[in-house]
C-alpha positions in Angstrom: 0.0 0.0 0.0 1.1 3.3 -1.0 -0.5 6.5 -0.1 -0.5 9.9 0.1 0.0 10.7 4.1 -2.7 12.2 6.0 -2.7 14.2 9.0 -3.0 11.3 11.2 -0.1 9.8 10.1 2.1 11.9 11.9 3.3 10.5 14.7 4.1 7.6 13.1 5.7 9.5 10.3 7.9 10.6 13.0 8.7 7.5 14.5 9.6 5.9 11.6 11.8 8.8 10.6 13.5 8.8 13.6 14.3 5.3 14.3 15.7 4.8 10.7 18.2 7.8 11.0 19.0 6.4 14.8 19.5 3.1 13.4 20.3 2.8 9.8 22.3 6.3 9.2 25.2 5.2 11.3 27.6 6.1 8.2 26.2 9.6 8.1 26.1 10.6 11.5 28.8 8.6 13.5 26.9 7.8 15.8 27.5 11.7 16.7 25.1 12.8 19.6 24.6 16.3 18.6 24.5 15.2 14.9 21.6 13.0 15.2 19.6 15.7 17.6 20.2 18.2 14.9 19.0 15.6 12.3 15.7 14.6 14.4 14.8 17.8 15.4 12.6 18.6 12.5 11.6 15.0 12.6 8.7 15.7 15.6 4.7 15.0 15.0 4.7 18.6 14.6 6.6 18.9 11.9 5.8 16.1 9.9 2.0 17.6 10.0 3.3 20.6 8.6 5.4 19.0 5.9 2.0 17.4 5.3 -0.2 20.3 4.8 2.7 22.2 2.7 2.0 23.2 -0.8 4.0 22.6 -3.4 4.7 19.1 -2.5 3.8 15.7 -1.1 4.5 13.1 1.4 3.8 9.4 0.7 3.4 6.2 3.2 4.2 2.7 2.5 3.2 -0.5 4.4 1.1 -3.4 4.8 -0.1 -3.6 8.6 0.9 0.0 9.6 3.5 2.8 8.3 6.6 1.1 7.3 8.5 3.7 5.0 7.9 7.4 4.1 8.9 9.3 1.0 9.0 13.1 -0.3 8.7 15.2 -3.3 8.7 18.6 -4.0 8.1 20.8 -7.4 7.5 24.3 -5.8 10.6 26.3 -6.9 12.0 24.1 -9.3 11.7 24.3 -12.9 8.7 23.0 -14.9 10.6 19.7 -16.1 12.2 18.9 -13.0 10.8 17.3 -9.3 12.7 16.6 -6.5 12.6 13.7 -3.8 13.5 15.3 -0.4 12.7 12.2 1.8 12.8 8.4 1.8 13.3 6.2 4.9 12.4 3.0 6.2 11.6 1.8 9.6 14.8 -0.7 10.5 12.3 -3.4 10.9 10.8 -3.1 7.5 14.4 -3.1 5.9 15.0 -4.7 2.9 11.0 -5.9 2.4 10.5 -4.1 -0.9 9.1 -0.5 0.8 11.6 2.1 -0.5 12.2 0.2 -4.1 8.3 0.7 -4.6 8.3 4.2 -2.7 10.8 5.5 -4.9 8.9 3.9 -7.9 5.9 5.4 -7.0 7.3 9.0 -6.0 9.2 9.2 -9.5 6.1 8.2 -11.4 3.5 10.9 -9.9 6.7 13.3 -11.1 6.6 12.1 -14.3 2.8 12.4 -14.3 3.1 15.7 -13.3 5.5 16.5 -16.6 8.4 16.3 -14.5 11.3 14.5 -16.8 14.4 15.2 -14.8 14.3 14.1 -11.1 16.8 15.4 -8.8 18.0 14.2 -4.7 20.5 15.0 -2.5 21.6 11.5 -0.9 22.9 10.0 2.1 26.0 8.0 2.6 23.7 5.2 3.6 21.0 5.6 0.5 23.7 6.3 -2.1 24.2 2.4 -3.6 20.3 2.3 -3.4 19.5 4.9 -5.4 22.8 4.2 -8.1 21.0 0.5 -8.0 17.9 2.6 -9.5 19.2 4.5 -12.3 20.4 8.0 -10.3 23.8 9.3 -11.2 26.3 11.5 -9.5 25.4 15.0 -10.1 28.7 17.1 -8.7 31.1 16.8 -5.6 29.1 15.5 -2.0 28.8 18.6 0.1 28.2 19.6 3.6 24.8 20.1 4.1 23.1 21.1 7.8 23.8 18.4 9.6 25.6 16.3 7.2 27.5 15.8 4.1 25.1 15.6 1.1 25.6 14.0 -2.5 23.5 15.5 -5.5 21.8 13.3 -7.7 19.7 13.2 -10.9 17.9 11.1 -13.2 16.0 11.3 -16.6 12.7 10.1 -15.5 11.2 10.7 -19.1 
């Protein structure tokens, strides 16, 4: 199941944000104490809500049972032909099951149904293999970002 997120997904939203950059973002954060707060602290119910009701993009859910994976996109301020994924995590539990392959599937075609051709991210550390594995390239040098260091990536979604 893959949806669009609703306001009453938020706290789980949050949860599953936050216990997949505690647990699965090791090679981004070191295991860095004031790293990780700065990375969760927009990560609250609170926040997620408002990501929720933001224009100009959307947040998606994955799972079966509950909320195993959320995802991201944004086309407000970018140009016409191009959308960009600013989220995708898993919940450690639901790792490897098939939830951010068909997350990132299903983000990249709403973009392309939107007349969006060229998809861009910034990647993790962690996510970078997963998203070469699904056709995103290298787009310039990794670098430091707010809390961590960032690598740009694009693909031609047309």
């Amino acid at each position: 199941m893959i949806r669009a997120a609703r306001p009453e997904d938020a706290v789980r939203i949050s949860e599953v944000l936050c216990a997949s950059i505690r647990d699965l973002c090791s090679a981004d954060h070191q295991d860095d104490p004031p790293k990780i707060a700065n990375w969760l602290a927009n990560k609250t119910p609170e926040s997620v809500a408002a990501m929720i009701a933001a224009p100009g993009g959307r947040l998606y859910v994955a799972g079966h049972e509950r909320i195993e994976a959320v995802g991201a996109i944004e086309w407000a301020g970018q140009p016409d032909d191009t959308g960009k994924i600013t989220l995708l995590y898993v919940h450690p539990e639901a790792r490897r099951q098939g939830y951010s392959s068909a997350l990132l599937a299903a983000m990249e075609a709403e973009l392309v149904g939107m007349g969006r051709s060229r998809g861009l991210l910034t990647s993790t550390a962690t996510a970078f293999a997963f998203y070469r594995h699904h056709g995103w390239h290298a787009d310039g040098p990794a670098r430091e970002g707010r809390w961590i260091l960032g690598r740009p990536m694009r693909k031609d979604l047309s």
